[in-house]
NUGU-183417 format. One record per residue (C-alpha): x, y negated, z negated; residue number from 1; chain. Coordinates in steps of 0.02 Angstrom, whole numbers, m for minus. Example, Ala and Ser with C-alpha at 12.3 -4.5 7.8 and 13.67 -1.06 7.14 Angstrom:
REC; 615; 225; m390; 1; A
REC; 684; 53; m357; 2; A
//
This chain:
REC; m537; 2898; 422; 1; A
REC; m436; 2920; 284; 2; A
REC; m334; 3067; 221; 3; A
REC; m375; 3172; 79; 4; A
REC; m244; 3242; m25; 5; A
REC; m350; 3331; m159; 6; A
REC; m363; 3537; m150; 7; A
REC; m511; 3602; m68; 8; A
REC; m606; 3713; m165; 9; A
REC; m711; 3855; m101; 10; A
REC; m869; 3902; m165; 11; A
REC; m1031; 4009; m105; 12; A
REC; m1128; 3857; m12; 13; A
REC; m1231; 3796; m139; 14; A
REC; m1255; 3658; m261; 15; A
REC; m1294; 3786; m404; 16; A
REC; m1126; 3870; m329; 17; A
REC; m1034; 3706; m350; 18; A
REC; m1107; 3654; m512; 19; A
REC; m1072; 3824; m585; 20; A
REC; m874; 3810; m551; 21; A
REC; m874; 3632; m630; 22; A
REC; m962; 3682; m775; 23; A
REC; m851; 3837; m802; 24; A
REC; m672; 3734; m761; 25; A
REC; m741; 3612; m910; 26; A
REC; m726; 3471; m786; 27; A
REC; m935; 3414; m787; 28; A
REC; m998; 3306; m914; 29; A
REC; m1144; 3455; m932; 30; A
REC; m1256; 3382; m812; 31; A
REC; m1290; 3407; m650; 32; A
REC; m1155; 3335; m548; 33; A
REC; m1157; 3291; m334; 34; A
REC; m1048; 3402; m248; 35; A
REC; m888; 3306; m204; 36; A
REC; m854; 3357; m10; 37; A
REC; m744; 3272; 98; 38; A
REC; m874; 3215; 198; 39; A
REC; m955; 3140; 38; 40; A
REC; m785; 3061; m38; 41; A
REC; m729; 2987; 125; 42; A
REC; m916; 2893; 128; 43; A
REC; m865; 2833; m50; 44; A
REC; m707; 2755; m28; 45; A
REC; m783; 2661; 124; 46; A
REC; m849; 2534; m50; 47; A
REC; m671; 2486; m41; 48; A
REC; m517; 2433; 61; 49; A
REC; m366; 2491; m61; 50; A
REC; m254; 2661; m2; 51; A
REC; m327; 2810; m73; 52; A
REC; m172; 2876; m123; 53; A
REC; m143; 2728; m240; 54; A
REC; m124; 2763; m419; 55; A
REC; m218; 2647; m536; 56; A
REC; m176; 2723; m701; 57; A
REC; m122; 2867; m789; 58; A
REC; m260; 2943; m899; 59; A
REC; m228; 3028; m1059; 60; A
REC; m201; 3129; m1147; 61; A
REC; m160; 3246; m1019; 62; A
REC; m60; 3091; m926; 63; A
REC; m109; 3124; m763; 64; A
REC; m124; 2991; m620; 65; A
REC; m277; 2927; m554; 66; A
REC; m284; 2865; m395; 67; A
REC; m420; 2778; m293; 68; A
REC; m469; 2963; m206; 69; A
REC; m475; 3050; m377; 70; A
REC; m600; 2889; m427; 71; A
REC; m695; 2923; m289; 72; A
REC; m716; 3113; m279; 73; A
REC; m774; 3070; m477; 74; A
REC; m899; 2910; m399; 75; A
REC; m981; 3047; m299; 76; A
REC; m1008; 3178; m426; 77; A
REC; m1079; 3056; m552; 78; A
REC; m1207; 2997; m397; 79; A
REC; m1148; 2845; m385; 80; A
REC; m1151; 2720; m217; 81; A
REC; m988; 2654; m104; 82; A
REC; m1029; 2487; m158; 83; A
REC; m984; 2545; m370; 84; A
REC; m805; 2607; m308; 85; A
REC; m717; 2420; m357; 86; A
REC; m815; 2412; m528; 87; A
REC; m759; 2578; m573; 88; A
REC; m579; 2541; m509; 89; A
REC; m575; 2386; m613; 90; A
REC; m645; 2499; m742; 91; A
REC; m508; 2606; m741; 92; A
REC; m386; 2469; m728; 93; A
REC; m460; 2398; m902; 94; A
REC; m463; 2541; m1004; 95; A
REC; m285; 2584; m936; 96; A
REC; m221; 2399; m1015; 97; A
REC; m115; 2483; m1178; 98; A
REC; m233; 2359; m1293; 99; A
REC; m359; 2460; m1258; 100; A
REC; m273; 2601; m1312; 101; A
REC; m346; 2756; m1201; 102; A
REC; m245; 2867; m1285; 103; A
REC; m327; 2849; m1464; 104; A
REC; m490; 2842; m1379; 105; A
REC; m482; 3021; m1292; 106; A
REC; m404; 3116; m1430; 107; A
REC; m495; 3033; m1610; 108; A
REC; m602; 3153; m1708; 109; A
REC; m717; 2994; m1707; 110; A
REC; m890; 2958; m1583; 111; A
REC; m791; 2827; m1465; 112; A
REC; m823; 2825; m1292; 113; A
REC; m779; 2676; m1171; 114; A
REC; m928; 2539; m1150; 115; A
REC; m935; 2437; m999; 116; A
REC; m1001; 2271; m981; 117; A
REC; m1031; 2176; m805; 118; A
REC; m1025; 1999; m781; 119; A
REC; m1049; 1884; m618; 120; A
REC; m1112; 1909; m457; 121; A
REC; m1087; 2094; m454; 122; A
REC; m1236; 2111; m578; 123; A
REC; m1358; 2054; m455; 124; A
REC; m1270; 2141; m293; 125; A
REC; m1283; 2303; m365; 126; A
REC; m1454; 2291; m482; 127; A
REC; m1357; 2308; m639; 128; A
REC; m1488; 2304; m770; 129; A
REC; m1465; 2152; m884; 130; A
REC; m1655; 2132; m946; 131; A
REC; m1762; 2245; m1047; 132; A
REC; m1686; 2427; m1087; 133; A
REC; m1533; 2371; m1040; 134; A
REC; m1462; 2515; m1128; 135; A
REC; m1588; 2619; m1073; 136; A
REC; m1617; 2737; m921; 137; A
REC; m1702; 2667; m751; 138; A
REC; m1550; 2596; m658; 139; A
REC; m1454; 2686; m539; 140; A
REC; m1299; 2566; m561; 141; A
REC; m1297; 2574; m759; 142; A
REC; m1310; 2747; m765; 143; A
REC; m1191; 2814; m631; 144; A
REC; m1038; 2693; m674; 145; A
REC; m1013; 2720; m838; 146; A
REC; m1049; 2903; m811; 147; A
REC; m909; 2918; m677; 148; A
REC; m805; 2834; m820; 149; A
REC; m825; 2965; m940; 150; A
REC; m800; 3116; m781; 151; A
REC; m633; 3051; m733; 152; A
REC; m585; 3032; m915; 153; A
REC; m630; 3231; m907; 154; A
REC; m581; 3270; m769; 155; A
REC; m402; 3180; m739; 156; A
REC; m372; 3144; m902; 157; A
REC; m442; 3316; m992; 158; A
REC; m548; 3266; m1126; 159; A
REC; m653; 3402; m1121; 160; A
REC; m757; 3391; m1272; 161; A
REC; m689; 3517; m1430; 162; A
REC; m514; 3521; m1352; 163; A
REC; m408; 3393; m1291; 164; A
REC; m569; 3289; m1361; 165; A
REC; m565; 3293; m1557; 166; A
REC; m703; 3195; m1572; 167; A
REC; m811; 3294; m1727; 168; A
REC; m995; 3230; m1667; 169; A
REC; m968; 3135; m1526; 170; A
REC; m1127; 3001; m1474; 171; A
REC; m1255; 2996; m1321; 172; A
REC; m1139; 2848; m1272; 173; A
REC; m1003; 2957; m1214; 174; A
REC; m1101; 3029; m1075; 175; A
REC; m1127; 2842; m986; 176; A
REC; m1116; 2663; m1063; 177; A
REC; m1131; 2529; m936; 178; A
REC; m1233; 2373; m935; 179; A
REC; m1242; 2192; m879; 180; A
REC; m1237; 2031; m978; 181; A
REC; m1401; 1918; m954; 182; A
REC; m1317; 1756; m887; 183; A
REC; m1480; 1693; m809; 184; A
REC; m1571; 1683; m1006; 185; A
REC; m1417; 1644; m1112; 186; A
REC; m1401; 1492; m1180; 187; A
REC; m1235; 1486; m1173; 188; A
REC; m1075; 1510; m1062; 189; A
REC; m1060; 1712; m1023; 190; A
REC; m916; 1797; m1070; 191; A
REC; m798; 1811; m945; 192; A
REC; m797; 1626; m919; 193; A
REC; m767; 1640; m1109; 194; A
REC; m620; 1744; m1067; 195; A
REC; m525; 1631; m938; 196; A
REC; m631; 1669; m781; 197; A
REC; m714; 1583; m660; 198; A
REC; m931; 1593; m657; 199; A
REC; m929; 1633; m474; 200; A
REC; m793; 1775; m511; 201; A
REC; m869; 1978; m559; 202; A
REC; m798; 2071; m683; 203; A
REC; m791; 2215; m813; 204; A
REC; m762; 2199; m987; 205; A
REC; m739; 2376; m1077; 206; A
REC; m758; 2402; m1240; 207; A
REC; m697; 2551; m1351; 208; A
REC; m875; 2572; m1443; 209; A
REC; m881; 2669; m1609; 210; A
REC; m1090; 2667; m1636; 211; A
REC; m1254; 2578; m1613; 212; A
REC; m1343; 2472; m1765; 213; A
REC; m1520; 2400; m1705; 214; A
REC; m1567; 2229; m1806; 215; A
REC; m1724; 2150; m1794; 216; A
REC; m1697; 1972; m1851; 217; A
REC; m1805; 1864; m1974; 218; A
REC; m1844; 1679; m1987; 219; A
REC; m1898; 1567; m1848; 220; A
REC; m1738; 1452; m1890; 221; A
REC; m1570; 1481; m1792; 222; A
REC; m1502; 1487; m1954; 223; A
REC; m1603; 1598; m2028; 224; A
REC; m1581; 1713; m1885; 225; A
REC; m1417; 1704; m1894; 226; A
REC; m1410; 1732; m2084; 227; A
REC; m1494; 1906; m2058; 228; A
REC; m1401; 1954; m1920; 229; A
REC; m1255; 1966; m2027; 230; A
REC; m1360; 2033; m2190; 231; A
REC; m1383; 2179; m2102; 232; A
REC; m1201; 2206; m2032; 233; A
REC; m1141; 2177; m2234; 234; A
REC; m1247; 2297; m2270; 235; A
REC; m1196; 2446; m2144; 236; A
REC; m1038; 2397; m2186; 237; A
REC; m1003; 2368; m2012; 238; A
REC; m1026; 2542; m1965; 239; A
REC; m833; 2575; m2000; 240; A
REC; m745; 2718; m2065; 241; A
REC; m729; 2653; m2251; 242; A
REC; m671; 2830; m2301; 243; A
REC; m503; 2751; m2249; 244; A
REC; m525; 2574; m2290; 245; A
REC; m559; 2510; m2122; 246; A
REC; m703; 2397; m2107; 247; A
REC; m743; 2315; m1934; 248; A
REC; m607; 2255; m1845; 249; A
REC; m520; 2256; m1659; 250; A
REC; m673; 2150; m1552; 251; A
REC; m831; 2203; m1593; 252; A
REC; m992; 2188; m1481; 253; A
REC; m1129; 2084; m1521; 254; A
REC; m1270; 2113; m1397; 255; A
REC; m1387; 1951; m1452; 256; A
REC; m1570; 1968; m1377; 257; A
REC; m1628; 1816; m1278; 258; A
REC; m1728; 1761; m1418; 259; A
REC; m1612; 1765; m1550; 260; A
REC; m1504; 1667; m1430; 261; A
REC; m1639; 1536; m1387; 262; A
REC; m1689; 1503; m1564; 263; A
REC; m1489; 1474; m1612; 264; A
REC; m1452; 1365; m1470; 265; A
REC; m1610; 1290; m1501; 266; A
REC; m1574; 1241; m1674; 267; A
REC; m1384; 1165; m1610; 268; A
REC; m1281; 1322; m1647; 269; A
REC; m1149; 1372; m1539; 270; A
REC; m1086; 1540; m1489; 271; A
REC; m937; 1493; m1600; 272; A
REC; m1043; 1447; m1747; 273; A
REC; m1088; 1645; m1710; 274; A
REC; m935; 1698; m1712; 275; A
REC; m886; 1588; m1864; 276; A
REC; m1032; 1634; m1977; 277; A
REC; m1015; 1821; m1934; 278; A
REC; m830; 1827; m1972; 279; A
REC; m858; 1713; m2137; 280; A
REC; m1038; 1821; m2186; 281; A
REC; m1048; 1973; m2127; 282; A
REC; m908; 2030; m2238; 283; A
REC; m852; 2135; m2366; 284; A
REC; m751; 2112; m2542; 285; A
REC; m606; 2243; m2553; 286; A
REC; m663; 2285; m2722; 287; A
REC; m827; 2343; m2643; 288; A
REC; m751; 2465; m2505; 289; A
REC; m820; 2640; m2557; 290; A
REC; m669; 2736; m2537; 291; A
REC; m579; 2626; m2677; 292; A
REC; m715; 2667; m2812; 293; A
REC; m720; 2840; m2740; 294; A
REC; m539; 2860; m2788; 295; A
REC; m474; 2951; m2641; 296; A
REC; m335; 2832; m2613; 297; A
REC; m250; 2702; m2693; 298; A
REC; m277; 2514; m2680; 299; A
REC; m98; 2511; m2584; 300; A
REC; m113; 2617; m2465; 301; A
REC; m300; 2556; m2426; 302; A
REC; m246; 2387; m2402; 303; A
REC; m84; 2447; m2277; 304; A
REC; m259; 2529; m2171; 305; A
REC; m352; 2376; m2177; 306; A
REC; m310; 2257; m2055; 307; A
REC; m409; 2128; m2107; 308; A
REC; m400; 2067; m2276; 309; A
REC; m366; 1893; m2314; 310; A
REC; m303; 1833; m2459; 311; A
REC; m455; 1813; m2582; 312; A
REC; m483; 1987; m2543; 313; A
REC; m607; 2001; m2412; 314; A
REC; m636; 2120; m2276; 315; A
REC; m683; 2035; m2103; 316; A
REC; m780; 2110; m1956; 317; A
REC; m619; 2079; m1876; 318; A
REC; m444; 1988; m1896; 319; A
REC; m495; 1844; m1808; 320; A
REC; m670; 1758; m1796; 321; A
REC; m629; 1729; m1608; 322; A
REC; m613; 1907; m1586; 323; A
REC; m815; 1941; m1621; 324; A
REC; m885; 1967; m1437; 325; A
REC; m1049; 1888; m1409; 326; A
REC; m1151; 1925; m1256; 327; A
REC; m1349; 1906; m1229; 328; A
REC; m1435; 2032; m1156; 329; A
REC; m1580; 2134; m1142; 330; A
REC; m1773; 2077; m1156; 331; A
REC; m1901; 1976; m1256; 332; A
REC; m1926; 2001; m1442; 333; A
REC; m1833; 1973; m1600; 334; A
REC; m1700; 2118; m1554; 335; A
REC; m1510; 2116; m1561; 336; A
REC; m1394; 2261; m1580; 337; A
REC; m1226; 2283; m1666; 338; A
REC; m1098; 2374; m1575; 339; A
REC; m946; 2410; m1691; 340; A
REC; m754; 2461; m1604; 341; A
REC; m689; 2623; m1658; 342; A
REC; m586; 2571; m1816; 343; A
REC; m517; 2428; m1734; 344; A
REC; m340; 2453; m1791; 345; A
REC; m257; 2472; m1608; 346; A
REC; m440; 2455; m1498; 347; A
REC; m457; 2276; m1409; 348; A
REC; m573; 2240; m1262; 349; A
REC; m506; 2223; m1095; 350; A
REC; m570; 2112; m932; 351; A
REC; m509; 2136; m754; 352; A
REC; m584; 2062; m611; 353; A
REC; m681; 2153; m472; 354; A
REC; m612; 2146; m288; 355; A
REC; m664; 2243; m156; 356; A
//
């Protein structure tokens, strides 16, 4: 049995007792949370074989280290199962990588929150939903990773919301964003084999995500589905913060529906044709950027804040077409969803592998 190092904490025995003290420490998310008892933590970290006392990262911006135990006393308050421990570990471990850059992330007055995507073997083991409502509610998995996520980002790294978390609205996506690429129905390779990994291998992919933009695609040519795909993301303006001339950028999410993906693949297009036309089409001309014919700041200073202009003064969805991520996910129907970084300026992705 391992030994705990964490403070007890006494409370009337109760689970409104408990949930009471959590709530009024600001370290709960605001809903109900499972009790963390010894008894309870010690059954969590039986998911994996790593020390407790091992420190995977130190979470901002209060700085503080998070080891395996703190992950698990976290895994049981957010309800999770023994078996989640390594995702969220590898979790952890990704959004720790400086690209990702935590740090921005917890303290922005923007609506980011860390976005978790599963690939490999793990999906199935732990019936990660892939399929229809994948961002939806239903799944046990889904839900009570990426909500153990955002509790030990609260509650080791103190970003309580309205404090040490300047974020001015906040979205639903802070509470838990976890989900599963749909391997079995894509048409193409999945994205961590994409990334340098083996099909066979699991991992998680975490995202810094800024927003969610549903698009229901037209046409019943790949092409033409493609084409409005990226009319729509022109004309959201990627969902960016063009207020100070930022518009995409870092590696934004495309989350393709199956039959967007079919009809593409169907027609001969590649996932970096996607990635190609998106970059090339779903842009935006510097002279259109709002805040320039607003006049708030001048065309020098815009274009220092603005990553990625080229030189015929366009504004891509991000400095690099290979930098678009492109999964397939989710269920039937002409559905796809764009999933823009926050700002993009110092946010990348980040992959780790999952071991027990």
């Amino acid at each position: 049995m391992p030994t705990l190092t964490s403070p007890i904490i006494e409370v009337e025995d109760s689970w409104e007792a408990a949930n009471d003290w959590f709530c009024r420490e600001k370290l709960s998310d605001g809903l109900p949370i499972v009790p963390p008892t010894p008894e309870r933590v010690t059954r969590m970290l039986e998911g994996t074989g790593r020390d407790p006392q091992e420190v995977i990262g130190i979470i901002p911006p209060k700085w503080a280290p998070a080891s395996i135990e703190k992950l698990a006393i976290n895994a049981v308050m957010a309800g999770c199962l023994p078996e989640y421990l390594p995702v969220i570990i590898a979790a952890v471990e990704a959004i720790c990588e400086p690209r990702f850059n935590l740090y921005g992330v917890q303290a922005t007055t923007g609506y980011v929150g860390p976005a978790l995507l599963l690939n490999g073997p793990i999906r199935t083991a732990l019936n990660v939903n892939c399929d229809s409502g994948v961002f939806g509610p239903g799944f046990r998995a889904n839900a009570t990773i990426g909500r153990a996520i955002r509790l030990i980002l609260i509650t080791v790294g103190g970003g309580y919301p309205g404090d040490t978390d300047r974020s001015t609205f906040g979205w639903p996506g802070k509470y838990t964003m976890c989900f599963g690429e749909n391997q079995e129905k894509s048409p193409w390779e999945p994205c961590h084999v994409e990334m340098g990994f083996k099909p066979d291998d699991s991992t998680v992919t975490a995202f810094g995500i800024n927003g969610f933009l549903p698009i229901h695609t037209a046409g019943n040519r790949g092409e033409q589905a493609l084409s409005s795909l990226a009319e729509v993301i022109r004309m959201h303006h990627g969902v960016s913060h063009l207020d100070v001339g930022s518009f995409g950028g870092g590696t934004p999410l495309i989350a393709l529906g199956i039959e967007d993906a079919e009809i593409m693949a169907r027609d001969g297009i590649t996932k970096k044709q996607v990635k190609d036309y998106l970059w090339e089409h779903a842009s935006l001309k510097f002279s259109e950027v709002p805040a320039r014919r607003k006049g708030h700041k001048g065309d020098d200073e815009l274009l220092r804040e603005s990553p990625n202009v080229t030189a015929d003064g366009v504004v891509h969805l991000s400095t690099k077409a290979e930098d678009i991520m492109v999964v397939v996910l989710g269920g039937k129907h002409r559905h796809s969803v764009f999933l823009p970084m926050w700002t993009g300026r110092n946010t990348l992705c980040a992959i780790k592998a999952i071991c027990s």
